[in-house]
Backbone as CSV, one residue per row, in Angstrom:
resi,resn,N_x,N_y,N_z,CA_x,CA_y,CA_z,C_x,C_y,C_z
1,UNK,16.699,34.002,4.697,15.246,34.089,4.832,14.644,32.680,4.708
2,UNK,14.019,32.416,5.304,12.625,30.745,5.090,12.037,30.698,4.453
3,UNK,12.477,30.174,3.810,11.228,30.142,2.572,10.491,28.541,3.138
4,UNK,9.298,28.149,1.822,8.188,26.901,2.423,8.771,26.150,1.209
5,UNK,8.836,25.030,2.332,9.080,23.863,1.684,8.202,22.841,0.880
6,UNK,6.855,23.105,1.806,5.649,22.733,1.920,4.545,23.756,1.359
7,UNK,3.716,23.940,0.433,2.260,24.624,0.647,1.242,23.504,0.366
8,UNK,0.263,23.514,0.498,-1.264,22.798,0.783,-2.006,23.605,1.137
9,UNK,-2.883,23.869,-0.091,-4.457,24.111,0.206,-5.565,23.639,-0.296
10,UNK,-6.559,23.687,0.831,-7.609,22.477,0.155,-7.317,21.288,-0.542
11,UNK,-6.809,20.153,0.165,-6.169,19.180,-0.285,-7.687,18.474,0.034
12,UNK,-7.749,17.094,-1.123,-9.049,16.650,-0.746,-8.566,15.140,-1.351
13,UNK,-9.237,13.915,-0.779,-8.887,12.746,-1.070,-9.976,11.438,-0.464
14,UNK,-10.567,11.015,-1.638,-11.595,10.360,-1.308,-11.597,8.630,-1.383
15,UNK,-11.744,7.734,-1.103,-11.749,6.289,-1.603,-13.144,6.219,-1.649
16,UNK,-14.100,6.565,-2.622,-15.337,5.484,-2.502,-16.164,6.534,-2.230
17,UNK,-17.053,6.344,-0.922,-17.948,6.874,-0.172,-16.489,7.300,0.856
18,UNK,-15.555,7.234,1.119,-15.349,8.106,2.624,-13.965,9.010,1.804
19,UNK,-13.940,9.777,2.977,-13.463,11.087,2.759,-12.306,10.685,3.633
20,UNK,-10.881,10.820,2.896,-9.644,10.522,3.832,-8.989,12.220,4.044
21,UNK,-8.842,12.897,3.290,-8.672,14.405,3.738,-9.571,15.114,3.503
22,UNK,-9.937,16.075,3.460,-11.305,16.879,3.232,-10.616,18.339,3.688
23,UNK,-10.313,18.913,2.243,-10.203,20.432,2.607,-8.528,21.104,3.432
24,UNK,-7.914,20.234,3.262,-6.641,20.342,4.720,-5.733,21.300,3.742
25,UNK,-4.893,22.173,4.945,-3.946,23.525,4.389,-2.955,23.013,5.169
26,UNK,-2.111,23.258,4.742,-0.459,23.364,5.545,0.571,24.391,4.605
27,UNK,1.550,24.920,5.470,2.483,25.410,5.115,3.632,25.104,6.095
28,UNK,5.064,24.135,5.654,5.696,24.164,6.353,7.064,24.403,5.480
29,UNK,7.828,24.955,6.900,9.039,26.112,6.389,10.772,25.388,5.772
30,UNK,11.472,25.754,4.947,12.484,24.916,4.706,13.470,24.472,6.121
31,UNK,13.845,23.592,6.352,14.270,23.237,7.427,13.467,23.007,9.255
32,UNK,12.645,22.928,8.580,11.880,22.760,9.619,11.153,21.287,9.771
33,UNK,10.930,20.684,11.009,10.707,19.655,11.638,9.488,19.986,12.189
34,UNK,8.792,18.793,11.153,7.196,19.106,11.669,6.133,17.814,11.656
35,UNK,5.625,17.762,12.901,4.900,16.581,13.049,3.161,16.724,12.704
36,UNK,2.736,15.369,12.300,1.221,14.982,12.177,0.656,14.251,13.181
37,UNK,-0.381,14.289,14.169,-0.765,13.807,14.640,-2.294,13.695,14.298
38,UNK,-2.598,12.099,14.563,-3.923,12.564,14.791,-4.012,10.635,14.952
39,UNK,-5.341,9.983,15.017,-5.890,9.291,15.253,-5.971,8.098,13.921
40,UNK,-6.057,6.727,13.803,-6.193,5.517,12.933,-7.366,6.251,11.837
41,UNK,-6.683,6.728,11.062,-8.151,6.934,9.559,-8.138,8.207,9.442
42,UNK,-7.567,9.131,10.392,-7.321,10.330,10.461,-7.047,11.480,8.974
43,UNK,-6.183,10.482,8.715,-5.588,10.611,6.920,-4.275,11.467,6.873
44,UNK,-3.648,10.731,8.000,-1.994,11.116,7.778,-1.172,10.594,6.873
45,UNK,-1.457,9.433,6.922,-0.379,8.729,5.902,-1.138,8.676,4.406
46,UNK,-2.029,8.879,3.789,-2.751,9.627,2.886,-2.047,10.839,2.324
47,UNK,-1.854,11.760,3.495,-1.513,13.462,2.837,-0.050,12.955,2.744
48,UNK,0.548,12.100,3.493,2.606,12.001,3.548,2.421,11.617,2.327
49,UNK,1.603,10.778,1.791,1.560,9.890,0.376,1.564,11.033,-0.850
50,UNK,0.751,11.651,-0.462,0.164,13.035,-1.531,2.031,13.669,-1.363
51,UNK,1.885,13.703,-0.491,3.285,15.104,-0.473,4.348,15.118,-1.587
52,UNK,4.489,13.410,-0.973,5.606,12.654,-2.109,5.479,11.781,-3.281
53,UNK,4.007,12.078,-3.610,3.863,11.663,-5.393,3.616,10.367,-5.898
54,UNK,3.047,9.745,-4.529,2.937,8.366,-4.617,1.239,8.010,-4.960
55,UNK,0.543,8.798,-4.626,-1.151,9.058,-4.268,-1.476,10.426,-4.861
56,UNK,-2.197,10.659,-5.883,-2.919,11.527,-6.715,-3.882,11.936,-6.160
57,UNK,-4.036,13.417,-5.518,-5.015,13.585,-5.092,-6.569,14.493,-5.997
58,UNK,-7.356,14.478,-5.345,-8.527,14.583,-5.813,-9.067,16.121,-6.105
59,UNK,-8.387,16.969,-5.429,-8.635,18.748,-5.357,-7.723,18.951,-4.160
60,UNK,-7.271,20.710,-4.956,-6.626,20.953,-3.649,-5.212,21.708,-4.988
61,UNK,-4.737,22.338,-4.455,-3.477,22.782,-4.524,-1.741,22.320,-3.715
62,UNK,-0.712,21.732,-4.585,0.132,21.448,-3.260,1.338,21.505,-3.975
63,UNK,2.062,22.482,-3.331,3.469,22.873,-4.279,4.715,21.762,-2.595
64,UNK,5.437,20.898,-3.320,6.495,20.428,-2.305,7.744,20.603,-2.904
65,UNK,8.628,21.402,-2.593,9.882,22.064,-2.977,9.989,22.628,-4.112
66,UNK,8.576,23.273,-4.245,8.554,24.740,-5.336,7.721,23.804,-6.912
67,UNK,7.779,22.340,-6.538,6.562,21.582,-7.585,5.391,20.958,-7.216
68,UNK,4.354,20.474,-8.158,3.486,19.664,-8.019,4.013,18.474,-8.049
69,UNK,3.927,17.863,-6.978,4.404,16.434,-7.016,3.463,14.953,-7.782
70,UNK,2.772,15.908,-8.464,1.910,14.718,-9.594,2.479,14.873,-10.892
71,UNK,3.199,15.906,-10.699,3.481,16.341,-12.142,5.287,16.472,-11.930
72,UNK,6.304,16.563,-11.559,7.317,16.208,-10.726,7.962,15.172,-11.797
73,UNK,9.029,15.836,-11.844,10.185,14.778,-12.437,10.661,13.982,-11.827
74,UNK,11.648,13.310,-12.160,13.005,12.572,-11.211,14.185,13.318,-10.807
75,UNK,14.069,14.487,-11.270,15.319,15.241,-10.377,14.103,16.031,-9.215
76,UNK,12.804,16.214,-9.433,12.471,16.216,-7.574,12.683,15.064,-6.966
77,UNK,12.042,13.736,-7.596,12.261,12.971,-6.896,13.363,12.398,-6.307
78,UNK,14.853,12.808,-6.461,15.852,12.706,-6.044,16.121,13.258,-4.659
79,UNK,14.977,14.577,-4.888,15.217,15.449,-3.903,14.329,15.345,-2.598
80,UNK,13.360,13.773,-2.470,12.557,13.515,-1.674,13.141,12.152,-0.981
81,UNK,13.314,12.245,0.336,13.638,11.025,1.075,12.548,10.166,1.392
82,UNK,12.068,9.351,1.508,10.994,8.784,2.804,11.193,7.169,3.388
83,UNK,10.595,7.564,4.342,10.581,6.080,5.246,9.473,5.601,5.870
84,UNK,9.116,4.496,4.685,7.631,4.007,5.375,7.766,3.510,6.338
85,UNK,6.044,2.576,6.833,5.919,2.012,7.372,6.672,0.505,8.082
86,UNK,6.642,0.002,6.188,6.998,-1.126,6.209,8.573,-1.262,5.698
87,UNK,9.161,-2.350,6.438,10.310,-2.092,5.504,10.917,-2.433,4.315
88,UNK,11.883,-1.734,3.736,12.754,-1.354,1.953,13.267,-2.677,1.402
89,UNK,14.143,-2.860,2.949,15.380,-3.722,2.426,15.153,-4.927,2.011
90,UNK,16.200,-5.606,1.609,16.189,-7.060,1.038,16.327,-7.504,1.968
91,UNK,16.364,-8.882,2.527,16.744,-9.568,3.868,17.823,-10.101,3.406
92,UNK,17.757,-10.384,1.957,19.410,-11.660,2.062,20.568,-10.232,1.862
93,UNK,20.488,-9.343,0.991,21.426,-7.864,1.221,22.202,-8.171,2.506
94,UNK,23.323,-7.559,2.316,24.242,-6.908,3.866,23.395,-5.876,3.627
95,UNK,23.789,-4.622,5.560,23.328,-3.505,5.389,24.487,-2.575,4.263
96,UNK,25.584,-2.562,4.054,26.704,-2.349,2.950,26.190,-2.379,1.447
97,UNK,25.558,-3.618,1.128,25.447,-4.104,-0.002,23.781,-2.866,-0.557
98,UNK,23.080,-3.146,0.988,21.770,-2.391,0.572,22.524,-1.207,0.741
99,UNK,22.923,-0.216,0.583,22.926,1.278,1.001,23.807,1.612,-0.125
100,UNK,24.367,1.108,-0.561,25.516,0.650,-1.949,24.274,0.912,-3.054
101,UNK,23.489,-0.618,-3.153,22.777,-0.430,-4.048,21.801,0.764,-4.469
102,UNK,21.053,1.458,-3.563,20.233,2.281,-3.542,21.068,3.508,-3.607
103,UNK,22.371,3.768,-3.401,23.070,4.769,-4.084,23.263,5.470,-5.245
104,UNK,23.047,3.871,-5.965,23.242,4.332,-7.311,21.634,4.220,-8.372
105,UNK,20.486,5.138,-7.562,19.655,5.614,-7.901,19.213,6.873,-8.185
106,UNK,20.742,7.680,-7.085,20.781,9.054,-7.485,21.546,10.057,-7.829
107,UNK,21.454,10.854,-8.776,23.169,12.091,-9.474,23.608,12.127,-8.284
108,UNK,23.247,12.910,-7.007,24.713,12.798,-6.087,24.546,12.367,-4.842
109,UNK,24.634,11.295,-4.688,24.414,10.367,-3.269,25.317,11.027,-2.246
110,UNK,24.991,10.697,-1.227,26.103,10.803,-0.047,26.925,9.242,-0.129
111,UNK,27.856,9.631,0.683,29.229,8.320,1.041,28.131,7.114,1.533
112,UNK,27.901,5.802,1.009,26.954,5.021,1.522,28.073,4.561,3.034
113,UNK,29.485,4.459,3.284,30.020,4.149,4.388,29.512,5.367,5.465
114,UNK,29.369,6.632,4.666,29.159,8.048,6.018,27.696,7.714,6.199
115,UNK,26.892,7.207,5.344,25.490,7.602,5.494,25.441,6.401,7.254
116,UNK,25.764,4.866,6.434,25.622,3.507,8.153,25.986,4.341,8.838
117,UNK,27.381,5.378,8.900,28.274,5.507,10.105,26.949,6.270,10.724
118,UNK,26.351,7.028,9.957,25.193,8.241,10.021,24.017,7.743,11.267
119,UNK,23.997,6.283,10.739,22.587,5.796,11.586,23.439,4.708,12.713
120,UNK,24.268,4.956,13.121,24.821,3.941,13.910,24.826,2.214,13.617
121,UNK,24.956,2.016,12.154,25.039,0.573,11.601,26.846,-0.029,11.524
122,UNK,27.998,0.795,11.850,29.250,0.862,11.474,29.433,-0.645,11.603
123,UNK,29.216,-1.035,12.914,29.615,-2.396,13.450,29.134,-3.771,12.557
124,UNK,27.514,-2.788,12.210,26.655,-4.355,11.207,26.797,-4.165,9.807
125,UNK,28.145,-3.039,9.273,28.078,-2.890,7.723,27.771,-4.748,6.932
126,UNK,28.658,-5.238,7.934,28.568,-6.847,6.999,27.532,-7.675,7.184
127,UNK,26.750,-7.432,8.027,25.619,-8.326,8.699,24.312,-8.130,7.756
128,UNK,23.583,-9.249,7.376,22.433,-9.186,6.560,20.898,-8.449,6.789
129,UNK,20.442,-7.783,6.280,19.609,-7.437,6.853,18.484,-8.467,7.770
130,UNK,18.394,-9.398,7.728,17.586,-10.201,8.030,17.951,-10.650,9.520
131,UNK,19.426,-10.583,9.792,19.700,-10.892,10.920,19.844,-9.132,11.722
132,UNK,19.508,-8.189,11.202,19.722,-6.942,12.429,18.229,-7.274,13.234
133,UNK,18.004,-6.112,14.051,17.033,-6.233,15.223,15.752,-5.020,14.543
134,UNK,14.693,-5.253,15.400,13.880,-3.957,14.485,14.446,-2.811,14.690
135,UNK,14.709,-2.497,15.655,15.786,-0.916,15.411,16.365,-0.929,15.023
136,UNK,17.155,-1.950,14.626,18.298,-1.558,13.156,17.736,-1.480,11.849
137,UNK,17.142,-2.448,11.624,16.303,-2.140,10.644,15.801,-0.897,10.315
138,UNK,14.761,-0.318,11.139,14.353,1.066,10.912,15.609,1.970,10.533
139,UNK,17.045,1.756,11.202,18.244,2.211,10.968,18.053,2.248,9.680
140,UNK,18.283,1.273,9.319,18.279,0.990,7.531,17.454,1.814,6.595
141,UNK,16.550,1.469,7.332,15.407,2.178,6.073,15.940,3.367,6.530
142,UNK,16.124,4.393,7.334,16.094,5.687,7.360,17.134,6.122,6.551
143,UNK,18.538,4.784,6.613,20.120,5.055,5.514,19.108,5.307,4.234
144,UNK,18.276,4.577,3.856,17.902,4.161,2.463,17.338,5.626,2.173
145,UNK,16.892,6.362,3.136,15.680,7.411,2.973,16.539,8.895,2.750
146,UNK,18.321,8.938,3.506,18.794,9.896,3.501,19.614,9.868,2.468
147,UNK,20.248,8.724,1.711,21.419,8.353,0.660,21.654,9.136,-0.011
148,UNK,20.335,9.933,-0.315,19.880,10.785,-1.980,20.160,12.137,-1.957
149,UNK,20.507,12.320,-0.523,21.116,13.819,0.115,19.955,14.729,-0.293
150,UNK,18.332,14.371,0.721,17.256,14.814,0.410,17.139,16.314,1.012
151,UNK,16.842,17.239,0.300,16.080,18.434,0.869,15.176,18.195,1.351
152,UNK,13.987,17.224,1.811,12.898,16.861,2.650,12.581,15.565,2.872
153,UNK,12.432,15.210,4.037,12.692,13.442,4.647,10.706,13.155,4.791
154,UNK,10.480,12.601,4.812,9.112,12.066,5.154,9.149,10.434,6.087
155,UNK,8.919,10.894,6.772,9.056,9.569,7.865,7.156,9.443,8.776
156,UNK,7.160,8.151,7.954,5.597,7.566,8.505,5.856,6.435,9.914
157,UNK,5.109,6.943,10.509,5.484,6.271,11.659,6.613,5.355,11.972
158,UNK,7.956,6.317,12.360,9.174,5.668,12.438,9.768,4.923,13.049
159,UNK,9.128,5.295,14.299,9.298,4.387,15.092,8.902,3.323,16.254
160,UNK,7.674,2.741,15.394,6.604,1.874,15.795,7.346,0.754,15.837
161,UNK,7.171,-0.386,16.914,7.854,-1.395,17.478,9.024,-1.048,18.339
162,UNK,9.743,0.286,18.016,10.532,0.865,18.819,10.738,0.485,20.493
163,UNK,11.390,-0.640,21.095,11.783,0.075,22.557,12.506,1.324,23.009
164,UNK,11.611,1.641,24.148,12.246,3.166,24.408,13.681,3.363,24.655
165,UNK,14.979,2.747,24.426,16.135,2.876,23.936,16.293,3.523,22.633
166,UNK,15.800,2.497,21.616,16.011,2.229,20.410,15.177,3.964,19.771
167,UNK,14.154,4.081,20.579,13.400,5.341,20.498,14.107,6.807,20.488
168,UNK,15.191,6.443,21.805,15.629,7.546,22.019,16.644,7.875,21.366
169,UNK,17.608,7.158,20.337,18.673,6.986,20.181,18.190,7.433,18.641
170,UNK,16.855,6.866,18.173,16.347,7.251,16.507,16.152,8.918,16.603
171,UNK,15.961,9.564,17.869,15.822,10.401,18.473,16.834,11.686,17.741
172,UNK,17.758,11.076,18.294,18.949,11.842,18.600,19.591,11.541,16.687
173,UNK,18.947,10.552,16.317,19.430,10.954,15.129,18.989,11.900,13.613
174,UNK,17.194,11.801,14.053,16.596,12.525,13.440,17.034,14.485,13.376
175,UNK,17.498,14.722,14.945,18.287,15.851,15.115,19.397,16.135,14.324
176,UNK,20.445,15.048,14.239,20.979,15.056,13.589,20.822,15.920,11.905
177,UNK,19.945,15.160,11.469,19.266,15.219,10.452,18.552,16.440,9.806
178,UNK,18.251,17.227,11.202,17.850,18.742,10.960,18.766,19.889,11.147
179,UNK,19.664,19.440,11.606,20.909,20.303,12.101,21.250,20.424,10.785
180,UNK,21.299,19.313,9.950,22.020,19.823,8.544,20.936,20.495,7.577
181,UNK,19.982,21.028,8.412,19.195,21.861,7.071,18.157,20.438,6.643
182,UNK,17.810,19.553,6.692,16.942,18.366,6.195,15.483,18.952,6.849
183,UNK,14.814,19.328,5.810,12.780,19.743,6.345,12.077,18.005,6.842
184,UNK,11.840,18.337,7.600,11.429,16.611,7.679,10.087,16.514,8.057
185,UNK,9.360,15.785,7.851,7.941,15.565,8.202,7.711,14.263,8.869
186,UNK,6.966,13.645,9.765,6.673,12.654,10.495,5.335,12.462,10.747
187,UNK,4.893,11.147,10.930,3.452,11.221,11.305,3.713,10.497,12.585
188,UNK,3.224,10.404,13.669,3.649,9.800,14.968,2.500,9.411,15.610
189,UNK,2.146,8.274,16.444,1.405,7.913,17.476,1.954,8.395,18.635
190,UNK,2.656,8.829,19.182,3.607,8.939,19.943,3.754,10.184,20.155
191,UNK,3.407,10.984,21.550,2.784,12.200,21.944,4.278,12.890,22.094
192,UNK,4.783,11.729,23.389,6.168,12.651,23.917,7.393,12.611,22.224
193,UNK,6.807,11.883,21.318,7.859,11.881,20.141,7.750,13.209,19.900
194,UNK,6.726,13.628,19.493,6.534,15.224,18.824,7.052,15.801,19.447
195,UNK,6.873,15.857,20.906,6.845,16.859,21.650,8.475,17.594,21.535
196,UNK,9.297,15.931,21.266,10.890,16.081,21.850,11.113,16.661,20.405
197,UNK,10.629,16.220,19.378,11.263,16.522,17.930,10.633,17.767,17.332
198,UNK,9.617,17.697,17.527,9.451,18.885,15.963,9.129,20.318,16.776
199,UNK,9.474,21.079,15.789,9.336,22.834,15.567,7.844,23.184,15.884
200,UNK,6.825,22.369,15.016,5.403,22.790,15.054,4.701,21.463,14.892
201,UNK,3.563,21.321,14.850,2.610,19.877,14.510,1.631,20.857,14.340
202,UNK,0.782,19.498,13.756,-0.595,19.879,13.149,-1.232,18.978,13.412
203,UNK,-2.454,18.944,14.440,-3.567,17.410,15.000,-4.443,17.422,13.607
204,UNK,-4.644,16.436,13.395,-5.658,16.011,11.994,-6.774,14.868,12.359
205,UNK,-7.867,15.367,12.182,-8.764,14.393,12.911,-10.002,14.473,11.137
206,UNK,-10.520,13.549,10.940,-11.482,13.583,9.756,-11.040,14.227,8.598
207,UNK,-9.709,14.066,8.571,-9.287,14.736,7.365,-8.971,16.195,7.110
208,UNK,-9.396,17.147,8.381,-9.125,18.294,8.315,-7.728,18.379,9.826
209,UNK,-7.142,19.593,9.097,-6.371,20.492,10.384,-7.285,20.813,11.770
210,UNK,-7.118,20.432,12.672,-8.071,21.170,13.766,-7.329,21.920,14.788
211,UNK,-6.042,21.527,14.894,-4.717,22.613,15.487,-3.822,22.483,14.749
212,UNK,-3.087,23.372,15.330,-1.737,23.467,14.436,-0.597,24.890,15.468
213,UNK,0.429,24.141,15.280,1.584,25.120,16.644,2.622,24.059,17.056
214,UNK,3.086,25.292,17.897,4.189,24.567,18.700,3.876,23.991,19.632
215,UNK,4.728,22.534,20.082,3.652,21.520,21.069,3.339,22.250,22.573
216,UNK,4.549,23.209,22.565,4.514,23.769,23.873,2.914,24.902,24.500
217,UNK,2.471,24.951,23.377,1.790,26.346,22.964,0.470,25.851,22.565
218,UNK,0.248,24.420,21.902,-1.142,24.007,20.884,-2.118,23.685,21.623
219,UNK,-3.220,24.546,21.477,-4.872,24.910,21.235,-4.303,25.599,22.456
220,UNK,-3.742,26.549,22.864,-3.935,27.779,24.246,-3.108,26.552,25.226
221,UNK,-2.344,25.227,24.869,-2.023,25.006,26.135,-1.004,25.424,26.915
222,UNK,-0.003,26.706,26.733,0.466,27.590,27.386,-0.293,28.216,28.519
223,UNK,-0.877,28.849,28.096,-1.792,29.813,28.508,-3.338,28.919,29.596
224,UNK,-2.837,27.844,29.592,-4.315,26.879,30.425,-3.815,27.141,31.658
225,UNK,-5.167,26.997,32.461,-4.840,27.014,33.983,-3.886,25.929,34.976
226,UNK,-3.122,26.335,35.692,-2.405,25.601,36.027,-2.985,24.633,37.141
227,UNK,-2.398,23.800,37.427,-3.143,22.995,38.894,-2.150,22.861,39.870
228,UNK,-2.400,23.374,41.041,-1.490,23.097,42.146,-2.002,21.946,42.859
229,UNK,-1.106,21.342,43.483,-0.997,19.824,43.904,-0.425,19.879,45.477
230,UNK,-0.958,18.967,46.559,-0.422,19.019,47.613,-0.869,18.230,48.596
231,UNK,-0.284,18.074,49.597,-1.194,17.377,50.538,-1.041,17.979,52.026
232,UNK,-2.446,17.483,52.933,-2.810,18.386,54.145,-1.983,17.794,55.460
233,UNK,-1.707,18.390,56.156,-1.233,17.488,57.376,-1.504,15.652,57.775
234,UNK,-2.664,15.757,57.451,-3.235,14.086,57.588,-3.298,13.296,56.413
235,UNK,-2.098,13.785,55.598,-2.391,13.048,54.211,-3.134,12.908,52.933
236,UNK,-3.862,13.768,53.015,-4.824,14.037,52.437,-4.650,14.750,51.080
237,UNK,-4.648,14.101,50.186,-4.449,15.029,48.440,-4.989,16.052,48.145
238,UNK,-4.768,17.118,47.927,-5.596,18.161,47.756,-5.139,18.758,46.230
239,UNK,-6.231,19.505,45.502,-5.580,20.539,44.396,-6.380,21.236,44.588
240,UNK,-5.635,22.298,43.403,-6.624,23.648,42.904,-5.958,23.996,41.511
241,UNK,-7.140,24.123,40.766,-6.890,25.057,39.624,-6.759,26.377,39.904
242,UNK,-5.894,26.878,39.134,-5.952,28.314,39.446,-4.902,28.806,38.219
243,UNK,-5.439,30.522,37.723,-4.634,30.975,36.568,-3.041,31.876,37.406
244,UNK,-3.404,31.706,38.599,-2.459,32.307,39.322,-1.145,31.657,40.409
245,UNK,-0.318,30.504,39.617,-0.304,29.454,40.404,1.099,29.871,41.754
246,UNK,1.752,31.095,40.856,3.085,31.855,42.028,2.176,32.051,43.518
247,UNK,0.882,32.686,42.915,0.349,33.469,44.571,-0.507,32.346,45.107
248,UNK,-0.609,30.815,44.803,-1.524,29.823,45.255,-0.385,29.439,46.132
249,UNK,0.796,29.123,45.114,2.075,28.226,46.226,2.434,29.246,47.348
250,UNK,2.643,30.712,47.053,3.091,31.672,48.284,1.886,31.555,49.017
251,UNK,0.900,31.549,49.007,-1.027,31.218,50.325,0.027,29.992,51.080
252,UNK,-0.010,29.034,49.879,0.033,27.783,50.711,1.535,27.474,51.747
253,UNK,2.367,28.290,51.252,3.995,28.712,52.059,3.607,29.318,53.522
254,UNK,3.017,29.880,53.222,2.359,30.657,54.274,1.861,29.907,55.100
255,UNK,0.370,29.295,54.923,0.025,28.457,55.935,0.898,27.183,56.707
256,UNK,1.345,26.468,55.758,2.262,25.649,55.779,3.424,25.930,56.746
257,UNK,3.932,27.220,56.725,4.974,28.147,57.421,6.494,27.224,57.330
258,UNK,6.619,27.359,55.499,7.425,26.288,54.837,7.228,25.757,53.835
259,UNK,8.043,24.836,53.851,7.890,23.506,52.869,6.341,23.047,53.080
260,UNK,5.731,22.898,51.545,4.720,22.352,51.191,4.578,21.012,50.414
261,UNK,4.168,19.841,51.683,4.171,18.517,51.367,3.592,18.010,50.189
262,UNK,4.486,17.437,49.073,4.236,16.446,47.650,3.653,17.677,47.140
263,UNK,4.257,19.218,47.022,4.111,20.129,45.820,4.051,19.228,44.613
264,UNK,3.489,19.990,43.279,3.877,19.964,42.450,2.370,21.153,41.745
265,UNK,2.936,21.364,40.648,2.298,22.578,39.527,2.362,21.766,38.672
266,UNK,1.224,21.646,38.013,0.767,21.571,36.415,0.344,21.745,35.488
267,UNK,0.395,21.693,34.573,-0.403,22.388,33.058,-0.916,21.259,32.763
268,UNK,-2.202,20.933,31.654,-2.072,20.213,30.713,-1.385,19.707,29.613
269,UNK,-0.720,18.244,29.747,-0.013,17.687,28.810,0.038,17.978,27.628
270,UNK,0.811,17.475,27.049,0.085,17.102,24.850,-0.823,16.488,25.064
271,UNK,-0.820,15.441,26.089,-1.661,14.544,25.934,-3.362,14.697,26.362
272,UNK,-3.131,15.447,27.274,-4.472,15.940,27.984,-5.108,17.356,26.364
273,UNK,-4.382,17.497,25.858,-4.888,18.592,24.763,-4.856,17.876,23.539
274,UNK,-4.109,16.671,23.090,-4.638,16.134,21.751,-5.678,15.101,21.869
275,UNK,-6.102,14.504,22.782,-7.211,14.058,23.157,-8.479,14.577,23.155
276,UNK,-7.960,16.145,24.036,-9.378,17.019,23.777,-9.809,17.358,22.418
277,UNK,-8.860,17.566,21.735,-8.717,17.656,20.159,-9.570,16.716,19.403
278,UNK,-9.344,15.456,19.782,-9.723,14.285,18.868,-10.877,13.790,19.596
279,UNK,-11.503,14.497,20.902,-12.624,13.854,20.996,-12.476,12.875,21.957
280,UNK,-11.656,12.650,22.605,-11.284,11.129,23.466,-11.152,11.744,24.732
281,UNK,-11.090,12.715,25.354,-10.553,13.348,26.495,-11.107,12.196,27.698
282,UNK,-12.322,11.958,27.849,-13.175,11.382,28.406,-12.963,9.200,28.464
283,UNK,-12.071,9.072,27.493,-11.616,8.027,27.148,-10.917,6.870,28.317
């Protein structure tokens, strides 16, 4: 059975005069991969902060692996991975020496040699941190984030500076990562990231939830009208919206008497729906 890894309600968090969450609920499930989106001030990396006991929040209720993480020992905290922004490591450290050291911060670490082999560092065990590349690096920090053999990973924008190699490959390891049962949370700029990784997301705009689902599915975009795409004998681009897009392409088969030139069908993106979300559609 699933139990929640995650509850939040009415989470509230203020600096001053402004309001960084205001009121926000979540529930997310053990083993489950779940993204934050939303916009600069939004107050993602605020609530990741709250989750994991770093930032005291102001009202609100929030149980993370069955505790209050203000009130939370060191055997939860054993049981919490994360990977900031910025990075952990030492620069003069090997990646060996760092993943070694930070081992012995917790009762039962994983193999610090299985964890590198884990993030694809095998080759740079001896190499200093200072001389890997930013994707290795991020490598690193993520070794540093899994060592502790976490029941829940928290990863704040992971992979910012990322080339889309280095992207796809952090990709394939975060999977990794859920395959073994790891609940992981992410905050992302990065539309097609969510889309490829997580189970559900939640858009956060002013501090509140304003969707929340599966990316395939969030605010009705399943269910949106599709657009058929095409062009006329003389070149000419044509579309149509329509909720009926099988009996638009069979009209247009028809006239056509065939193949219908530069088809294509579409829905609205993530992108065309977290925009509408946040207010930018028009942008």
């Amino acid at each position: 059975m699933t139990t929640e890894a995650v509850r939040v309600r009415g989470l509230r968090k203020r600096y001053g005069e402004v309001t960084a969450v205001d009121g926000l609920d979540l529930d997310i499930s053990q083993g489950e991969v779940f993204g934050i989106l939303g916009p600069n001030g939004a107050g993602k990396s605020t609530t990741v902060e709250i989750l994991q006991g770093h930032r005291r929040r102001d009202g609100g209720d929030v149980s993370v692996l069955g505790e209050d993480p203000d009130k939370a020992g060191r055997d939860w905290q054993s049981r919490v991975g994360i990977v900031w922004q910025d990075e952990s490591a030492a620069a003069e450290l090997t990646v060996a020496e760092t993943v070694r050291h930070f081992a012995r911060y917790y009762p039962r670490p994983r193999d610090p040699d299985e964890v590198i082999a884990l993030v694809g560092l095998d080759a740079k065990a001896g190499s200093r941190t200072k001389a890997l590349s930013g994707g290795q690096r991020r490598r690193l920090d993520v070794a540093l984030g899994v060592i502790g053999r976490p029941d829940l990973l928290l990863l704040d924008e992971p992979t910012t500076g990322f080339d889309p190699a280095a992207r796809r490959q952090f990709w394939a390891l975060i999977r990794s990562l859920a395959d073994e049962g790891t609940t992981i949370i992410l905050t992302t700029h990065y539309l097609e990231e969510a889309e490829a990784l997580t189970d559900r997301l939640a858009v956060i705009t002013g501090g509140k939830v304003v969707a929340l689902g599966e990316p395939a599915s969030l605010a009705g975009r399943a269910a949106a009208r599709a657009t058929v795409h095409w062009a006329e004998p003389d070149g000419t681009a044509r579309s149509e919206e329509t909720d009926t897009p099988t009996r638009a392409v069979a009209e247009l088969s028809r006239r056509f008497d065939g193949e219908i030139p530069e088809l294509r069908v579409t829905r609205p993106t993530l992108e065309d729906v977290y925009l509408r979300l946040i207010g930018q559609e028009d942008m």
